[in-house]
TIVOSE-42313 format. One record per residue (C-alpha): residue number from 1; residue in three letters; x, y, z. Coordinates in steps of 0.2 Angstrom, whole numbers. Example, Ala and Ser with C-alpha at 12.3 -4.5 7.8 and 13.67 -1.06 7.14 Angstrom:
! residues 2
num / residu / X / Y / Z
1 / ALA / 62 / -22 / 39
2 / SER / 68 / -5 / 36
END
This chain:
! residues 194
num / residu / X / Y / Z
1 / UNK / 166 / 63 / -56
2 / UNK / 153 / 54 / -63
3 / UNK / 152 / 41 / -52
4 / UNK / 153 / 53 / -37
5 / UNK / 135 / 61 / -45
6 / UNK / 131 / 44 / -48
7 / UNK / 132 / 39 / -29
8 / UNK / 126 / 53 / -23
9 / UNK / 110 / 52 / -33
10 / UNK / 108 / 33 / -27
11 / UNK / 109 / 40 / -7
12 / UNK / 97 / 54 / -12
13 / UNK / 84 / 41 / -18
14 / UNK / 88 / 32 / -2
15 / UNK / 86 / 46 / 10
16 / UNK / 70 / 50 / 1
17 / UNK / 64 / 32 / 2
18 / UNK / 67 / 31 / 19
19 / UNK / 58 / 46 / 24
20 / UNK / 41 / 42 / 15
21 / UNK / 42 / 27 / 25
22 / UNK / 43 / 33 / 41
23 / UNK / 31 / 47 / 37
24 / UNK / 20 / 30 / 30
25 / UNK / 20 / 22 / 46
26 / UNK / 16 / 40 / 55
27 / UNK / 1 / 40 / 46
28 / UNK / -1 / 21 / 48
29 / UNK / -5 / 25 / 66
30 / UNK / -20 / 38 / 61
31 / UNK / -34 / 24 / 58
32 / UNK / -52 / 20 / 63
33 / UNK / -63 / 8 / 58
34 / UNK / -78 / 7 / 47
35 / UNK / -93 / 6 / 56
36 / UNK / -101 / -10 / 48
37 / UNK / -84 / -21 / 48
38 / UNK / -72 / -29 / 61
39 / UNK / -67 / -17 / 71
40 / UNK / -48 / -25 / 66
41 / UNK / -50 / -21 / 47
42 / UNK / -44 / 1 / 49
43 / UNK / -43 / 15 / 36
44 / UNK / -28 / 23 / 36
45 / UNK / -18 / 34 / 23
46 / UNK / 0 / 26 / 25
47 / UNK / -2 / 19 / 6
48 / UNK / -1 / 38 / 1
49 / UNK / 17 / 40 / 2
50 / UNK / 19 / 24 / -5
51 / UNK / 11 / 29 / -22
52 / UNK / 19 / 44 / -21
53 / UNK / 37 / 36 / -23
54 / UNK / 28 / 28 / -36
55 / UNK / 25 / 40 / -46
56 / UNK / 44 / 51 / -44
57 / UNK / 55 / 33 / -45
58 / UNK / 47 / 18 / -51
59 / UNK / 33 / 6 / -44
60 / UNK / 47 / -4 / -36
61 / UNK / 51 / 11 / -27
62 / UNK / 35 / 11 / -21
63 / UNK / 33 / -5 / -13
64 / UNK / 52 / -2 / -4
65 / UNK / 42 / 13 / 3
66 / UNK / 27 / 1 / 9
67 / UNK / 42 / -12 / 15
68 / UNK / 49 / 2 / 29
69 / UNK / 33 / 5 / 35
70 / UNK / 28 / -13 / 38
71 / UNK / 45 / -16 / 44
72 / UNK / 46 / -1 / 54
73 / UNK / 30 / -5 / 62
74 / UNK / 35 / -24 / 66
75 / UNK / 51 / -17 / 74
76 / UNK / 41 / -7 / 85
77 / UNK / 30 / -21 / 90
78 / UNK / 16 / -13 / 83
79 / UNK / 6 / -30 / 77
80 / UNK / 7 / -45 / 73
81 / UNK / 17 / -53 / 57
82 / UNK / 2 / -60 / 49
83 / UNK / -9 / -44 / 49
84 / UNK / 11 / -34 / 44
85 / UNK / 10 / -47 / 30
86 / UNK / -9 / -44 / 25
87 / UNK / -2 / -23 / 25
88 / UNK / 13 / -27 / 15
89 / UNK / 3 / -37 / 2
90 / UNK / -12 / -26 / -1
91 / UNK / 0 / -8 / 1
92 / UNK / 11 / -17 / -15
93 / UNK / -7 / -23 / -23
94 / UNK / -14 / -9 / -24
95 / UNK / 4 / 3 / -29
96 / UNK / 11 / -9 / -42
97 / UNK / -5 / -8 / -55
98 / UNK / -3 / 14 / -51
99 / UNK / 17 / 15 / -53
100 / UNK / 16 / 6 / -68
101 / UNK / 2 / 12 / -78
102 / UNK / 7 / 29 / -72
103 / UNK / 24 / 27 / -79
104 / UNK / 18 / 20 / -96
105 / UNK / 5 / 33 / -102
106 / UNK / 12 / 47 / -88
107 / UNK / -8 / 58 / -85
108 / UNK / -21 / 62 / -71
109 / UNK / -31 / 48 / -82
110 / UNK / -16 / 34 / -80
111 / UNK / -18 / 39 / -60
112 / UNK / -37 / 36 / -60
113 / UNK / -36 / 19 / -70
114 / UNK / -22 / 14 / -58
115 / UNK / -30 / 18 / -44
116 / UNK / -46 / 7 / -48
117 / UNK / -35 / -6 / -56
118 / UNK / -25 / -7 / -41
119 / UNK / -41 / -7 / -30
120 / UNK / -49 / -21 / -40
121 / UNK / -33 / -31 / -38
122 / UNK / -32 / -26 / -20
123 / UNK / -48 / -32 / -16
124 / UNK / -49 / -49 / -27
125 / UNK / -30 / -54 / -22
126 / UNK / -32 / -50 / -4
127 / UNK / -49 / -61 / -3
128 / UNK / -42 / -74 / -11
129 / UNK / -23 / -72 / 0
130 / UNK / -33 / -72 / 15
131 / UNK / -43 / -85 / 11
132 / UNK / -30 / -96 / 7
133 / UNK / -16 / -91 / 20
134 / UNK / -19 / -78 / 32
135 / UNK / -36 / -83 / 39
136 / UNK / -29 / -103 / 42
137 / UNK / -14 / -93 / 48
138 / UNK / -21 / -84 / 59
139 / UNK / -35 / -96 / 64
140 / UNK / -18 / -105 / 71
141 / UNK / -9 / -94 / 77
142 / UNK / -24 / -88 / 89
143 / UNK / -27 / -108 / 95
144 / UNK / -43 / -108 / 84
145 / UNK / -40 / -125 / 75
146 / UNK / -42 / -126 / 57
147 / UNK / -57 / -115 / 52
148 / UNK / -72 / -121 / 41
149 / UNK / -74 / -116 / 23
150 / UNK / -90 / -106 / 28
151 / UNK / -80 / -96 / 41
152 / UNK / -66 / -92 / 28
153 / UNK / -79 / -88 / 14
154 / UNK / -91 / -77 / 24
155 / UNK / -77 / -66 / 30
156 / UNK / -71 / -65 / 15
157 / UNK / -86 / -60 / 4
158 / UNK / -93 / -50 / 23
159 / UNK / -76 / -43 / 27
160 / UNK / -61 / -43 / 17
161 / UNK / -69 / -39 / 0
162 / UNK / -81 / -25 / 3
163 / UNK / -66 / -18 / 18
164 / UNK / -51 / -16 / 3
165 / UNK / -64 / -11 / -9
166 / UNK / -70 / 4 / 3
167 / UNK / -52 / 8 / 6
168 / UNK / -47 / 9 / -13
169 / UNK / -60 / 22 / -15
170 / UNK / -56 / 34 / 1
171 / UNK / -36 / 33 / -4
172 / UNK / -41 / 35 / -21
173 / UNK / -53 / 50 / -18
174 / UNK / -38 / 58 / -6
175 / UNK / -25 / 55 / -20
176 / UNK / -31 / 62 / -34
177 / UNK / -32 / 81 / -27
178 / UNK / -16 / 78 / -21
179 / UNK / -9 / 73 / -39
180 / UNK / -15 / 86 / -48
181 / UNK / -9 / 98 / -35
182 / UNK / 9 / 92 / -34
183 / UNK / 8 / 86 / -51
184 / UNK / 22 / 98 / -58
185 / UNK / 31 / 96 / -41
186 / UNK / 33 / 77 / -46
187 / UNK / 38 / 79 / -65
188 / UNK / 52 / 90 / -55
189 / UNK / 59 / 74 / -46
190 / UNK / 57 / 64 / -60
191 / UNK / 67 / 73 / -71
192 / UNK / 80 / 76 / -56
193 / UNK / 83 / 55 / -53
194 / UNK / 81 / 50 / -71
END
């Protein structure tokens, strides 16, 4: 009997999972850019659900919920895999540093550091990622050649900082009414899939 409850608690979580997924990439398609940055780099809410699995299961459950939507949107043919890897990476940069300070100290204050934690690593590890490998990746990828270190680094510090930065703030500013709404809600499923 036990391992009956045991299984079904484990497809539960699944079902669960999978839904804020799809409902990730749903919102994943409601985007626009910011007026002053590459049209390419889009605000979207899709890391909302993400967090949210967060928060109920555990901050790898989070980023399974990021890897749907990014898997979700490739199958569809929805981009390409370098800027589906960029998501993937900054989605689990910025719901890791959330899930687990959330679960350690469990408050509307653990949310708000891990939000700007999670921002903060966001931006910096995102910089240095694109840097590093998605920008000569990409630079390739388009037929560009290998780009310069003053392309890399203005786009960087011009685009990619200031962009996740910017986006950290707006998800973090929509998420935190959310949580103290559906607080209760979530200490609900917690205690149901402990």
């Amino acid at each position: 009997m036990m391992q009956k409850s045991t299984q079904s608690s484990k497809l539960t979580r699944l079902i669960i999972l999978s839904l804020l997924g799809a409902v990730s990439l749903l919102l994943f398609f409601l985007n626009f850019p910011l007026p002053v940055l590459p049209s390419y780099l889009k605000i979207d809410f899709s890391d909302v659900p993400a967090i949210m699995a967060s928060l109920i299961f555990s901050p790898l459950a989070g980023v399974i919920v990021v890897a749907i939507k990014n898997g979700l949107y490739l199958i569809a043919g929805g981009g390409e895999p370098v800027g589906v890897l960029a998501n993937f990476i900054a989605g689990t940069l910025l719901v890791l540093p959330i899930g687990i300070l959330y679960h350690k100290y469990k408050s509307v204050k653990s949310i708000v550091s891990g939000l700007v934690t999670g921002t903060i690593i966001m931006a910096i590890g995102l910089g240095v990622f694109n840097y590093f490998i998605l920008l000569p990746a990409y630079g390739l990828m388009m037929g560009w050649g290998e780009m310069t270190h003053t392309v890399k680094i203005s786009t960087v510090v011009g685009a990619i900082l200031p962009f996740n930065v910017i986006k950290g703030i707006i998800v973090s500013l929509l998420f935190v009414p959310i949580f103290i709404k559906m607080r209760r809600w979530i200490e609900q499923q917690q205690a149901k899939f402990a």
